[in-house]
VOBA-1610 file (N, C-alpha, C; in pm, whole numbers, padded with zeros to 5 digits, always signed):
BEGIN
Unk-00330+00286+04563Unk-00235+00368+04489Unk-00111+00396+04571Unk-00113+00440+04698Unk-00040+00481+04819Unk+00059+00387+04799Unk+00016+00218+04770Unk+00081+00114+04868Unk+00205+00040+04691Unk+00074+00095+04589Unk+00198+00069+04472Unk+00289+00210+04453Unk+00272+00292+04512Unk+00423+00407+04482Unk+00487+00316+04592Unk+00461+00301+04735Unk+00564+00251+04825Unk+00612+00159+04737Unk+00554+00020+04691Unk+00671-00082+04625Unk+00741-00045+04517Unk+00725+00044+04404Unk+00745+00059+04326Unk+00890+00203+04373Unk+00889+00224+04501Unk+00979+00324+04566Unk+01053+00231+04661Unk+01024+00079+04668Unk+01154-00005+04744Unk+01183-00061+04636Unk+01143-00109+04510Unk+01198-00169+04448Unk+01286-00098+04381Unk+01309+00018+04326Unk+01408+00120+04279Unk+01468+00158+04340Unk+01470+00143+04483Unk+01617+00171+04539Unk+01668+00055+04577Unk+01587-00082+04584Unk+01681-00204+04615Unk+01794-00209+04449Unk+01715-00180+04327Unk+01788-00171+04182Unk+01899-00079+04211Unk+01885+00046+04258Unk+01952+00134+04277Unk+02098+00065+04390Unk+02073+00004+04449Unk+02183-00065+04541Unk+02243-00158+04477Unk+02191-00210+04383Unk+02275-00304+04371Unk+02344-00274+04234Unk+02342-00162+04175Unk+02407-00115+04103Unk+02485-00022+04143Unk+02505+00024+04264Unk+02554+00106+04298Unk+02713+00021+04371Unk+02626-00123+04439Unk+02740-00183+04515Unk+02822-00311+04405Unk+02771-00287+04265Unk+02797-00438+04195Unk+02937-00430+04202Unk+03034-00536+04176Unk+03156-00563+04165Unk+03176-00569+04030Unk+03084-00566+03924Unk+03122-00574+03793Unk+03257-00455+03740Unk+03285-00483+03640Unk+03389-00413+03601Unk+03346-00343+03476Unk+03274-00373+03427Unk+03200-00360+03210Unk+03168-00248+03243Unk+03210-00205+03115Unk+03128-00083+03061Unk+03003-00029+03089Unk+02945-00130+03027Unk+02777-00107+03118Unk+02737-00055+03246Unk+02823-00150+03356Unk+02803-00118+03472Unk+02860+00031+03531Unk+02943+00075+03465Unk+03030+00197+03473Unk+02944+00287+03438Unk+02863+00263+03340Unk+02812+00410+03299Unk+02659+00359+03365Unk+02591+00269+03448Unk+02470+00278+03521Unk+02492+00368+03613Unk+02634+00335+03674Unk+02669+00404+03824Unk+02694+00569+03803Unk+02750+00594+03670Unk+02768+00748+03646Unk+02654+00769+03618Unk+02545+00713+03595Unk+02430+00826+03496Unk+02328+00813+03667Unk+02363+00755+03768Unk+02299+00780+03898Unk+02358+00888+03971Unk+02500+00886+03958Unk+02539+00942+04027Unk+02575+01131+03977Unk+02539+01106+03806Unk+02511+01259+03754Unk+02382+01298+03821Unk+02239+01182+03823Unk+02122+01286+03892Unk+02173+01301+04030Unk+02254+01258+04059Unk+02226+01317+04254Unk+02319+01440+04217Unk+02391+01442+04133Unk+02459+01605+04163Unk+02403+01719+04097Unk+02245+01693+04071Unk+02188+01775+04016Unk+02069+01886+04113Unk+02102+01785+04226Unk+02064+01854+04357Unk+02109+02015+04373Unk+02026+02126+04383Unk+02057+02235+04426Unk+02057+02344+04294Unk+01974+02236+04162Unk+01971+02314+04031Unk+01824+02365+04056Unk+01845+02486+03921Unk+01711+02547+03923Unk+01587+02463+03890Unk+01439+02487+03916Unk+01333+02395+03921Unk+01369+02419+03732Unk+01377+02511+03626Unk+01397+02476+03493Unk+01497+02406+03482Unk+01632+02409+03558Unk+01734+02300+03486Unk+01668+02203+03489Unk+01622+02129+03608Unk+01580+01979+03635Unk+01461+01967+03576Unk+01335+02035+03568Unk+01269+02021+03446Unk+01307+01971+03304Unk+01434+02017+03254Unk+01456+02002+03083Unk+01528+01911+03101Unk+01615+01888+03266Unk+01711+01724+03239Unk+01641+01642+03272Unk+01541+01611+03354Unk+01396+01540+03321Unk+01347+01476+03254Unk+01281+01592+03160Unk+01246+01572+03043Unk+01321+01488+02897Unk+01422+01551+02900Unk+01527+01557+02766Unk+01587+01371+02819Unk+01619+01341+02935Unk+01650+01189+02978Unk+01547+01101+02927Unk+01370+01138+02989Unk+01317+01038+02979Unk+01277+01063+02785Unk+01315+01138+02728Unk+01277+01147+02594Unk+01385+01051+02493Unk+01491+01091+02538Unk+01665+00982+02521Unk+01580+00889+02520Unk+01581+00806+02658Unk+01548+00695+02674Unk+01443+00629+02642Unk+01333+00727+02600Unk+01232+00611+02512Unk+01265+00593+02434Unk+01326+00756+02327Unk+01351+00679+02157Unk+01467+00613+02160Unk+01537+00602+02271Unk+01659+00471+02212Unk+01583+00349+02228Unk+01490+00331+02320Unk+01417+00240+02308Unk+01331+00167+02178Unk+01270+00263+02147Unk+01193+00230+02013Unk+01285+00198+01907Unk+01424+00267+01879Unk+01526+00190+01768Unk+01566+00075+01835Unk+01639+00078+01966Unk+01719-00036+01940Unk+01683-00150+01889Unk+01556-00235+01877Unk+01580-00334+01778Unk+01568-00343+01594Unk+01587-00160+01605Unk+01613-00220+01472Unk+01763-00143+01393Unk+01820-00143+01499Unk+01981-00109+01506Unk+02045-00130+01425Unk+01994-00310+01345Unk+02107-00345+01247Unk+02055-00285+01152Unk+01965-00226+01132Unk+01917-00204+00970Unk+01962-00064+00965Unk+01996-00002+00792Unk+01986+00101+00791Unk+01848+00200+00756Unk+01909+00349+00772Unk+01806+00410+00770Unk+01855+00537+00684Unk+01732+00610+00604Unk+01752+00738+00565Unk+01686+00872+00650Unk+01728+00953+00693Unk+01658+01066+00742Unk+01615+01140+00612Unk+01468+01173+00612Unk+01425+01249+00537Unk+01340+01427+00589Unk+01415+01479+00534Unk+01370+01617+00535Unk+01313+01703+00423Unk+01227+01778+00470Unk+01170+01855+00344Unk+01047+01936+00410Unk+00961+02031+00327Unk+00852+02117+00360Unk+00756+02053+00419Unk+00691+02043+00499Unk+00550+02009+00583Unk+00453+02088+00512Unk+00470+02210+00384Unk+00366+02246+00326Unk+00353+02214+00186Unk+00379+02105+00165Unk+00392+02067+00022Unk+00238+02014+00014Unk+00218+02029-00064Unk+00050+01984-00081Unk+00055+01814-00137Unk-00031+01745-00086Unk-00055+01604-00113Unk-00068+01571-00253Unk-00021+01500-00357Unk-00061+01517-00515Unk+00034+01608-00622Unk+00148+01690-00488Unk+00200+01774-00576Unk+00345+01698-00645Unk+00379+01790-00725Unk+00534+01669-00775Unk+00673+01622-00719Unk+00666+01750-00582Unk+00737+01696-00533Unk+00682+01606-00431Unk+00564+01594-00357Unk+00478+01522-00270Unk+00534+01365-00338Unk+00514+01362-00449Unk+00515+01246-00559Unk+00644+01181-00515Unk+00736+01292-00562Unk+00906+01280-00572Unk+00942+01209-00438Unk+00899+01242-00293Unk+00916+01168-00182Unk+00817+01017-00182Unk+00718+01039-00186Unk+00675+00899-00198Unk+00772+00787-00293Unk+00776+00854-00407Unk+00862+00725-00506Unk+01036+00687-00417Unk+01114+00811-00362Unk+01225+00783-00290Unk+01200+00747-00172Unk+01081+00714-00122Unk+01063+00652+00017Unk+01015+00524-00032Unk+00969+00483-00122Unk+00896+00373-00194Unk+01055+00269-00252Unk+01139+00359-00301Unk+01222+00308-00364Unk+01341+00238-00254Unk+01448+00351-00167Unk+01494+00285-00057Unk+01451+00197+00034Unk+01317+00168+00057Unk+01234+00065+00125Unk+01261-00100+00062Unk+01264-00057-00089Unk+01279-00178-00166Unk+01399-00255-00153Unk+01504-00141-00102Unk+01653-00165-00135Unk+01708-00184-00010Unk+01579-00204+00117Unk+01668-00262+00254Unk+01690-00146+00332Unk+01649-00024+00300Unk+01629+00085+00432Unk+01505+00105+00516Unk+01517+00138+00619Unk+01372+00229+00666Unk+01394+00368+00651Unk+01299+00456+00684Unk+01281+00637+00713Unk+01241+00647+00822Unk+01290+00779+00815Unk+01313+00850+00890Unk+01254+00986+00902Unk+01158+01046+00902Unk+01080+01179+00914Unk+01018+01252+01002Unk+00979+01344+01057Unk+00969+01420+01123Unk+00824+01392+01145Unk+00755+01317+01045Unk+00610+01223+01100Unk+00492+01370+01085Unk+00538+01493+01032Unk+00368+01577+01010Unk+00372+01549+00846Unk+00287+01668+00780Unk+00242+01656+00689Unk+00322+01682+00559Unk+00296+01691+00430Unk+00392+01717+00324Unk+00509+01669+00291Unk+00653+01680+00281Unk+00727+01599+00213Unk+00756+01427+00340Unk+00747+01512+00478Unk+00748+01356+00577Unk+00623+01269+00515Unk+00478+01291+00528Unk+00415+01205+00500Unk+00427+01118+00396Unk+00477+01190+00272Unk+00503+01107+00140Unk+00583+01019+00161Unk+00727+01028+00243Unk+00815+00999+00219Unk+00795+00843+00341Unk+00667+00892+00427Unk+00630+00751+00514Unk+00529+00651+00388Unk+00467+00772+00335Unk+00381+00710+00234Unk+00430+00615+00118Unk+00531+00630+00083Unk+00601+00552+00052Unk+00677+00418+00059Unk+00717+00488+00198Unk+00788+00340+00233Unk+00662+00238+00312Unk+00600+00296+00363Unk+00503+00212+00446Unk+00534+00243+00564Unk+00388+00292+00659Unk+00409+00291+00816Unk+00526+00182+00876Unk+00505+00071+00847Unk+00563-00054+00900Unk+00733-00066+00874Unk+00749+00033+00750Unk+00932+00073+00767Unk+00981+00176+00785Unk+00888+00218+00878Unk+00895+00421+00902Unk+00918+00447+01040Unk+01002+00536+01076Unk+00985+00612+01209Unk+00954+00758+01175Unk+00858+00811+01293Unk+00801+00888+01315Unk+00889+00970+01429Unk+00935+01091+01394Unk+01022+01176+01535Unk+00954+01321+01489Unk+00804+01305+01578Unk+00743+01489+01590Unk+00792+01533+01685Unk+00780+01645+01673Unk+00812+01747+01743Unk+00677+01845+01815Unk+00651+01848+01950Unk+00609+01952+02021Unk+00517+02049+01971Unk+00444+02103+01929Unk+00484+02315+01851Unk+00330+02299+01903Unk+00283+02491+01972Unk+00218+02444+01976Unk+00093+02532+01817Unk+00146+02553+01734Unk+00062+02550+01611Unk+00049+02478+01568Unk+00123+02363+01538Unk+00099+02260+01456Unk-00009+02091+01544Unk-00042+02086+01402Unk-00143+01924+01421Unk-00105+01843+01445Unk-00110+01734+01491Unk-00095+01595+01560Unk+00027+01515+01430Unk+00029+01427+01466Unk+00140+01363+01369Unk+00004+01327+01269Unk+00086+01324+01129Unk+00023+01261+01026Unk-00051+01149+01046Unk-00208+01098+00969Unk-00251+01009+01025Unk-00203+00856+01026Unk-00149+00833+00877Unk-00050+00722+00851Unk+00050+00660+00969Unk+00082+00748+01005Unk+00216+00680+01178Unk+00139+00717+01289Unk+00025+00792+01334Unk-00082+00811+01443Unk-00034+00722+01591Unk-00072+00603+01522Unk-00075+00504+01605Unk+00074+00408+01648Unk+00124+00456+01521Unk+00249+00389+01527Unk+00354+00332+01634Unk+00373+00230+01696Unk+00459+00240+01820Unk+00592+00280+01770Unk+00652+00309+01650Unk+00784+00384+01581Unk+00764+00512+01585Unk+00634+00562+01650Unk+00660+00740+01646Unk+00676+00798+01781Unk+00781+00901+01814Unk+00830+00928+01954Unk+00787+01061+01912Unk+00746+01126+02036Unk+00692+01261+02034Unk+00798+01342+02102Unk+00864+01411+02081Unk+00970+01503+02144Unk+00895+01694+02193Unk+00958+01692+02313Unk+00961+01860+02375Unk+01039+01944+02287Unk+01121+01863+02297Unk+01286+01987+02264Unk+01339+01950+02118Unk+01378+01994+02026Unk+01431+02019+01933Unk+01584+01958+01947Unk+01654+01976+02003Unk+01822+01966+02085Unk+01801+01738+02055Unk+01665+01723+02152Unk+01677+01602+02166Unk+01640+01531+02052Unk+01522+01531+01966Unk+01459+01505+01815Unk+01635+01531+01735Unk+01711+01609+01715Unk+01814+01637+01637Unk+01891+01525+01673Unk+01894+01476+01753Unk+02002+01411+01774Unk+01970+01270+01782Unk+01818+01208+01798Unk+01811+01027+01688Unk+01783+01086+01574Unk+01735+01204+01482Unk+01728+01217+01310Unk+01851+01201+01248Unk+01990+01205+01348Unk+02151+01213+01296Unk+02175+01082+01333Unk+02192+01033+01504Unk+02235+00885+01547Unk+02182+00789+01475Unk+02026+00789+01417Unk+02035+00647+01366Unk+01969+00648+01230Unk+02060+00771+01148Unk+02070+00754+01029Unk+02188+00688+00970Unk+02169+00606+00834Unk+02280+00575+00768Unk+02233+00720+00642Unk+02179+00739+00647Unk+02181+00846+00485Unk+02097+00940+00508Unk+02061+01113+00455Unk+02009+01155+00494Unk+01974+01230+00331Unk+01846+01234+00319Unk+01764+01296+00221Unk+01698+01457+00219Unk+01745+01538+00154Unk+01682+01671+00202Unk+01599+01702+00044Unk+01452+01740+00100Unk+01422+01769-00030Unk+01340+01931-00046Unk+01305+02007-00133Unk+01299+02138-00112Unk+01250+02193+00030Unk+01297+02242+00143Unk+01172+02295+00239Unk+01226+02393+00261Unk+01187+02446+00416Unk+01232+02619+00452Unk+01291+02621+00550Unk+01259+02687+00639Unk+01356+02788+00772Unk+01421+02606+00839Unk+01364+02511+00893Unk+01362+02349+00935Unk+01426+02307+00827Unk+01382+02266+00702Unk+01487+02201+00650Unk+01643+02222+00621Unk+01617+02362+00617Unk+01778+02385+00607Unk+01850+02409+00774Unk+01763+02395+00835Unk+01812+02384+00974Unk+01876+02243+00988Unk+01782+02124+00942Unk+01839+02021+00983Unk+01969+01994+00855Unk+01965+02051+00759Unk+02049+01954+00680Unk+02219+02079+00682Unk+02179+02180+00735Unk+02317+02251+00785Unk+02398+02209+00940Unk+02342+02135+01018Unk+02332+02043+01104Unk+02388+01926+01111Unk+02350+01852+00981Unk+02403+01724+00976Unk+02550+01767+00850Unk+02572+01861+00794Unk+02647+01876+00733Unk+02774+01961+00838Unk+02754+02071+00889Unk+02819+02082+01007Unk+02913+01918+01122Unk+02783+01850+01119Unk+02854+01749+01233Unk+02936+01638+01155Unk+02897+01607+01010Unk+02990+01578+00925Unk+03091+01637+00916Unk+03114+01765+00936Unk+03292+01853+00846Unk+03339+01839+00980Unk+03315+01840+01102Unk+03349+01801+01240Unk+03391+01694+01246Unk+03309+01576+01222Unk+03367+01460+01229Unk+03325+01410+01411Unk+03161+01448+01395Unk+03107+01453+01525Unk+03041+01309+01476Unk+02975+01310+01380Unk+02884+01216+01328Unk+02948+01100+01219Unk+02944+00963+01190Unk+03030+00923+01164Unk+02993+00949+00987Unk+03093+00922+00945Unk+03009+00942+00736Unk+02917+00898+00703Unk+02814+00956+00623Unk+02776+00927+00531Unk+02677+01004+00422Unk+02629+00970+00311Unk+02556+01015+00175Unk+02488+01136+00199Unk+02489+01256+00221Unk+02398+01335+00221Unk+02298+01349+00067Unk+02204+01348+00018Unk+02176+01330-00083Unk+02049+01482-00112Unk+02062+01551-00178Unk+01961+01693-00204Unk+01866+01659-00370Unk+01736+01617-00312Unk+01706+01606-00465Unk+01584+01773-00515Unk+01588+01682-00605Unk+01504+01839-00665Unk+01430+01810-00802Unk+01345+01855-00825Unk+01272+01782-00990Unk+01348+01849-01089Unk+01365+01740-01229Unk+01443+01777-01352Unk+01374+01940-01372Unk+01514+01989-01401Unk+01508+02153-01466Unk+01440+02285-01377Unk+01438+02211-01217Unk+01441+02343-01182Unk+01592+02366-01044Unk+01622+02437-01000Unk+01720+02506-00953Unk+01737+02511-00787Unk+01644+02495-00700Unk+01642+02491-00580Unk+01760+02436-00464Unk+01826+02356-00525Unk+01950+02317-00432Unk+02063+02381-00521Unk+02064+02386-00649Unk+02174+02384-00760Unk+02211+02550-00720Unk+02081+02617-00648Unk+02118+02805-00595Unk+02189+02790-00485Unk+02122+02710-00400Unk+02184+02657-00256Unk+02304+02607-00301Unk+02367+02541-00396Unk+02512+02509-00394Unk+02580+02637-00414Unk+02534+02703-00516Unk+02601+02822-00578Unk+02616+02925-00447Unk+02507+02935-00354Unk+02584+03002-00230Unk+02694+02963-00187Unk+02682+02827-00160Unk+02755+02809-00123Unk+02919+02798-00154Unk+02949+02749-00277Unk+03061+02817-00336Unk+03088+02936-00373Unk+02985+03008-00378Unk+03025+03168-00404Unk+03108+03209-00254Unk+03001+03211-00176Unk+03033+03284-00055Unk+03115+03170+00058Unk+03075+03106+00086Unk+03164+02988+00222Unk+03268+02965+00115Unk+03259+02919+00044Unk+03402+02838-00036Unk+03468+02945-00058Unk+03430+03006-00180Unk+03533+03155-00191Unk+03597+03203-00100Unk+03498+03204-00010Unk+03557+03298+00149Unk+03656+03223+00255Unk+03682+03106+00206Unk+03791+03024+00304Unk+03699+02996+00393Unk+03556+02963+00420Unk+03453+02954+00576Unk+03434+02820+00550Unk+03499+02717+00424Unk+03462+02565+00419Unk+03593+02537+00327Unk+03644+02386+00325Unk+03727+02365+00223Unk+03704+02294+00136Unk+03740+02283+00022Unk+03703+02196-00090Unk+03616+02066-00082Unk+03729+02001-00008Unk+03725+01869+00008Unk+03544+01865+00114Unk+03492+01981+00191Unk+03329+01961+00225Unk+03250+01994+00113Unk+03274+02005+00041Unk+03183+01956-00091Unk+03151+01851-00171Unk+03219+01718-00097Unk+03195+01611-00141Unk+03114+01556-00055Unk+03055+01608+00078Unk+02948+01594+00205Unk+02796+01574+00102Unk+02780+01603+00020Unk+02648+01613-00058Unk+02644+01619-00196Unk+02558+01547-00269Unk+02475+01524-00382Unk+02394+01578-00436Unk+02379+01649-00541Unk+02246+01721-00604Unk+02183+01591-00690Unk+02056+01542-00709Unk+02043+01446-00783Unk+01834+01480-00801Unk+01818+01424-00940Unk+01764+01466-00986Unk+01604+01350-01006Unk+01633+01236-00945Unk+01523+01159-00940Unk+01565+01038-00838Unk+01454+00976-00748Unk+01449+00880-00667Unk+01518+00767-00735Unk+01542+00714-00841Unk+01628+00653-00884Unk+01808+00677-00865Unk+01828+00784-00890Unk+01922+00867-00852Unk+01995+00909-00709Unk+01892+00911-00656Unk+01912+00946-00478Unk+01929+00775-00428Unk+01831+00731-00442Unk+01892+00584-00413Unk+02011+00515-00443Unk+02065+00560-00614Unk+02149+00454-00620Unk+02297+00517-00560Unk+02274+00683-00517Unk+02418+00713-00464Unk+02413+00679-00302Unk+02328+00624-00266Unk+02311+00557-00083Unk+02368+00443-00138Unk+02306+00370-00225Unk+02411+00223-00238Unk+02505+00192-00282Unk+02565+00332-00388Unk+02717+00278-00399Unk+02786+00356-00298Unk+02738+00435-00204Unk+02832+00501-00052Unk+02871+00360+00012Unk+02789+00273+00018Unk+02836+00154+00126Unk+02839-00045+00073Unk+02855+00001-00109Unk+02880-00084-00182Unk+03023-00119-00114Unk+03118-00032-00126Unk+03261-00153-00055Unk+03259-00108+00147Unk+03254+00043+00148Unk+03285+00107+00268Unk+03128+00020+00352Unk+03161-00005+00466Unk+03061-00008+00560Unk+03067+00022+00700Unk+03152+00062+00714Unk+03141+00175+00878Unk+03277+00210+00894Unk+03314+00245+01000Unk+03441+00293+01071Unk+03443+00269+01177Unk+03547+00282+01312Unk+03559+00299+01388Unk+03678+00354+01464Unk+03717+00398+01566Unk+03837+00470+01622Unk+03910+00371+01746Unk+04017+00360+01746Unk+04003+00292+01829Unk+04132+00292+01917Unk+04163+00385+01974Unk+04294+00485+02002Unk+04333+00522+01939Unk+04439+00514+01890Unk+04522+00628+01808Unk+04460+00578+01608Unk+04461+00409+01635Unk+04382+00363+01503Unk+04248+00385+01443Unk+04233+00419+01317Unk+04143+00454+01236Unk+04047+00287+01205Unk+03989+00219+01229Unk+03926+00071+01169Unk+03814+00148+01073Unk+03854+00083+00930Unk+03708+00106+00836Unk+03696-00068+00768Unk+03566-00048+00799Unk+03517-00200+00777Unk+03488-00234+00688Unk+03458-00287+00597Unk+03491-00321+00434Unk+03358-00431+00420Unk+03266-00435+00283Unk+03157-00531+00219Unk+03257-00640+00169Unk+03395-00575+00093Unk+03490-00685+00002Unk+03644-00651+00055Unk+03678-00771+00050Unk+03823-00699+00063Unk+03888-00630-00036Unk+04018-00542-00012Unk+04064-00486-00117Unk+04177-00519-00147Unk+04217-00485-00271Unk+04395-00571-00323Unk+04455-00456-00268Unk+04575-00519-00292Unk+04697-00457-00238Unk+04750-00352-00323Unk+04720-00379-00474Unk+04742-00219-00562Unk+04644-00150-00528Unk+04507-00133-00450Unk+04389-00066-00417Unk+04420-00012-00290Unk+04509-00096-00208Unk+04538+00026-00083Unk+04671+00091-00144Unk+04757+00034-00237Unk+04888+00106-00243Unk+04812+00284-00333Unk+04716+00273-00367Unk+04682+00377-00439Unk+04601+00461-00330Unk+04529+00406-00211Unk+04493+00503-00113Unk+04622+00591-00071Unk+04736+00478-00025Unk+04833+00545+00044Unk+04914+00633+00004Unk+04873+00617-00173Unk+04991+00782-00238Unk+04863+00890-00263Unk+04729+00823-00230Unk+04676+00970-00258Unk+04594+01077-00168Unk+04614+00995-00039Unk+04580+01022+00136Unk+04661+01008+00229Unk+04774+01032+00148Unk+04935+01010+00280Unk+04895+01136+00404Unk+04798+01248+00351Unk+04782+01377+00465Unk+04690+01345+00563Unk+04625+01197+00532Unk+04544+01161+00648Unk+04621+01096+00740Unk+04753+01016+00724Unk+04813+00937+00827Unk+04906+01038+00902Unk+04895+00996+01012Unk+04982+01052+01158Unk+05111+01024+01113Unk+05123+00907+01129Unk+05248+00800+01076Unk+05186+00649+01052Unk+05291+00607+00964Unk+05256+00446+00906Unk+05192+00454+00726Unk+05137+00345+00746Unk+05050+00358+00609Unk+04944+00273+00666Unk+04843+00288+00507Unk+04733+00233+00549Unk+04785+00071+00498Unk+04689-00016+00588Unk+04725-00138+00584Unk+04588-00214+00611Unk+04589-00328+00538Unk+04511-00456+00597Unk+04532-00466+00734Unk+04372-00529+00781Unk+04380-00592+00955Unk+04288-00644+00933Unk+04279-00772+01057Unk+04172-00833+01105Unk+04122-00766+01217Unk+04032-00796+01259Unk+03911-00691+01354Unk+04024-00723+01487Unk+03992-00603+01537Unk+04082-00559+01643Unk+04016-00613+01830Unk+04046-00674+01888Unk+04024-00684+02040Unk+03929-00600+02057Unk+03944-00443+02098Unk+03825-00371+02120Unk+03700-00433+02021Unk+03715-00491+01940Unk+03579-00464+01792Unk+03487-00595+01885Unk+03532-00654+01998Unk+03440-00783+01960Unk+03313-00785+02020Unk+03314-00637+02093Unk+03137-00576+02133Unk+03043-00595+02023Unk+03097-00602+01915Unk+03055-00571+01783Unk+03007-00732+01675Unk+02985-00815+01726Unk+03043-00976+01664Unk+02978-00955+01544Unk+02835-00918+01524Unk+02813-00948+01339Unk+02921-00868+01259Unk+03025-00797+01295Unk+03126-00748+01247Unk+03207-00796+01232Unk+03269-00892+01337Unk+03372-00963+01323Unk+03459-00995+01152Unk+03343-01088+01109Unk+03440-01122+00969Unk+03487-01027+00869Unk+03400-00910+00832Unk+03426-00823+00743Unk+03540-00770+00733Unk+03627-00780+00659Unk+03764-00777+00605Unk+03799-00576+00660Unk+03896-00597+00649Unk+03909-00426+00772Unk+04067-00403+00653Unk+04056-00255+00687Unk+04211-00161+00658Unk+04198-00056+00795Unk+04309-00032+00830Unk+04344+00060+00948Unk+04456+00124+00898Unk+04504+00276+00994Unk+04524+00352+00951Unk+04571+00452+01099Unk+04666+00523+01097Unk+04703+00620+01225Unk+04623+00744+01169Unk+04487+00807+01218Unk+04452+00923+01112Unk+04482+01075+01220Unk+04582+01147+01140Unk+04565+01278+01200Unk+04423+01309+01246Unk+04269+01290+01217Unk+04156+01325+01240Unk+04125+01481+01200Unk+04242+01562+01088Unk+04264+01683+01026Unk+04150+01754+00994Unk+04086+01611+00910Unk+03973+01694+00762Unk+03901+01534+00736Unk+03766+01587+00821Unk+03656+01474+00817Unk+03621+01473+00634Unk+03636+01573+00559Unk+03587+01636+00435Unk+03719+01548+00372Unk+03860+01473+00375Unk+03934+01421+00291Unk+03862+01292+00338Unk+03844+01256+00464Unk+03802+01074+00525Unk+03696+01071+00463Unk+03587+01157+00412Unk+03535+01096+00319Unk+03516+01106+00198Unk+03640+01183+00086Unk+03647+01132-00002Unk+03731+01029-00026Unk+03807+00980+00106Unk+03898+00839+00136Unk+03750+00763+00055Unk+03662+00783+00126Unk+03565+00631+00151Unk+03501+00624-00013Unk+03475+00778-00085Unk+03408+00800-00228Unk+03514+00725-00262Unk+03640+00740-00283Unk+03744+00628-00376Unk+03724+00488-00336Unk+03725+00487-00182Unk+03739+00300-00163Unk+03607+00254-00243Unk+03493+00307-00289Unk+03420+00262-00306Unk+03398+00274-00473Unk+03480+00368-00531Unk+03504+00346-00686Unk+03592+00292-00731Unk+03690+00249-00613Unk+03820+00109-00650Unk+03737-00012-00639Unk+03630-00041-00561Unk+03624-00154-00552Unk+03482-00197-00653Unk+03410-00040-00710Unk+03360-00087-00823Unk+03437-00115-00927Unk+03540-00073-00953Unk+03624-00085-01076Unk+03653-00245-01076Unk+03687-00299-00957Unk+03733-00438-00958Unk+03637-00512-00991Unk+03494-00495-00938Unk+03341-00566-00996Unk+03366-00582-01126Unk+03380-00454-01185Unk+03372-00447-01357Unk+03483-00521-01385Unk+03553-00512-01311Unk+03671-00627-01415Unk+03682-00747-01395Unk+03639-00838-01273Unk+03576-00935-01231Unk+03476-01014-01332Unk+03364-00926-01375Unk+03290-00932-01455Unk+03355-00976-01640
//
């Protein structure tokens, strides 16, 4: 044992040298040498700081591990009650919208215990599911369905779990729960009106004819909206919708024309499924002139910085100087690009 810590303690610092002395210039190599040279200045912290930066690193670094290969695909985060009973209608309601986006080329995303997560794995199938539990110590083991799963990461901290349920979502599903669900989905709606997190679909479902989000809206325009504490335009951050048919098909027309963004100094790049005509941007530019710095919006081909990016390359691009004002107008920019370019389907047709 003695003689494998010694090798396993020369071989990490011979790694350690030669990342420390490489001549490379990349990105990569830049941020090996900073993320060594952040632990040595962590020397002289309390035994809890270095405990939770410890911890919270090697927790990063597994679950980026466990996504990255499945990076290109998208995903929905699903949230909801852990006490929903198995059989019940909304239990149902997640299985069929985890059953249904599965069909349509997503995986999930759940918190991996019991009630609306399990359905919503139950649905899609262990095999297109990630599992992100959390710690507690009242609660039971992860659901038995993802148990074994090598897609389920077990998290300490809350801080760290929050932050792959946001990074490697494309869409996020909230369906009735309590004190947690509205934790996470005020969270991801927060880092949306910020413009921390990049866009997309928040979707709130709820079964026909009863009221549970439709009260939750009404707070929310009563009191934040009324009160100047949100602006209009963050009310297009989310969806009330009323069946898994429904919740699905507003994830696929969010990224029917729009399919990502990017920043890229002072330029805005949004990446496009189709290209768009030229009366389709002349109508962005008279009705989002408060998003440009200066210029207008315009056609481009993928930009120098983009070519980290190559399955991107071809997808037809518009750019843009964006003040970065009101994450809440950039994406009702993206709700129009994506009902201009249904309109053109239909007339195509």
């Amino acid at each position: 044992m003695t003689a494998d810590r010694t090798g396993n303690s020369e071989n990490a610092l011979e790694t350690i040298r030669k990342i420390m002395h490489s001549d490379d210039k990349s990105l990569r190599a830049y941020l090996y040498k900073n993320i060594l040279l952040n632990s040595i200045r962590c020397q002289g912290l309390d035994i809890l700081d270095l405990k939770i930066i410890d911890r919270a690193v090697a927790e990063f670094q597994h679950a980026a591990c466990v996504f990255q290969p499945y990076r290109s695909l998208r995903k929905v985060s699903i949230f909801g009650s852990a006490r929903t009973e198995e059989g019940s209608p909304y239990y149902q309601l997640a299985v069929e919208f985890g059953r249904l986006v599965t069909k349509n080329g997503l995986m999930v995303i759940t918190g991996a215990a019991e009630g609306i997560m399990k359905a919503g794995i139950e649905g899609a199938g262990s095999e297109n599911s990630f599992g992100v539990s959390i710690l507690l110590p009242f609660e039971q083991r992860a659901a038995r369905i993802i148990q074994d799963d090598p897609k389920l990461v077990t998290f300490k901290y809350f801080f760290t779990r929050k932050i792959f349920f946001v990074m490697e979502a494309d869409a996020v599903a909230l369906f009735p729960g309590g004190f947690g669900t509205h934790d996470e989905g005020f969270e991801v709606l927060t880092l949306l009106q910020t413009g921390k997190t990049p866009p997309m679909p928040v979707v709130l479902l709820e079964l026909p004819g009863e009221r549970y989000w439709e009260a939750w809206d009404q707070f929310i325009r009563q009191q934040l909206l009324a009160r100047g504490y949100i602006s209009p335009e963050d009310l297009s951050f989310y969806k009330i919708v009323h069946s898994p048919e429904e919740g699905d098909a507003w994830i696929q027309s969010y990224y029917s024309t729009y399919h990502s963004m990017r920043q890229v100094r002072d330029t805005l790049v949004i990446r496009l499924e189709k290209e768009m005509t030229d009366g389709q941007i002349m109508l962005l530019n008279n009705g989002f002139s408060d998003l440009l710095r200066s210029g207008r919006i315009y056609k481009t081909s993928a930009l120098p910085e983009e070519k980290d990016e190559p399955s991107l390359l071809c997808k037809p691009r518009i750019a843009f100087s964006n003040t970065r004002k009101s994450a809440g107008r950039l994406n009702q920019m993206i709700l129009m690009i994506n009902e201009l370019g249904s309109r053109h389907a239909v007339h195509e047709v």
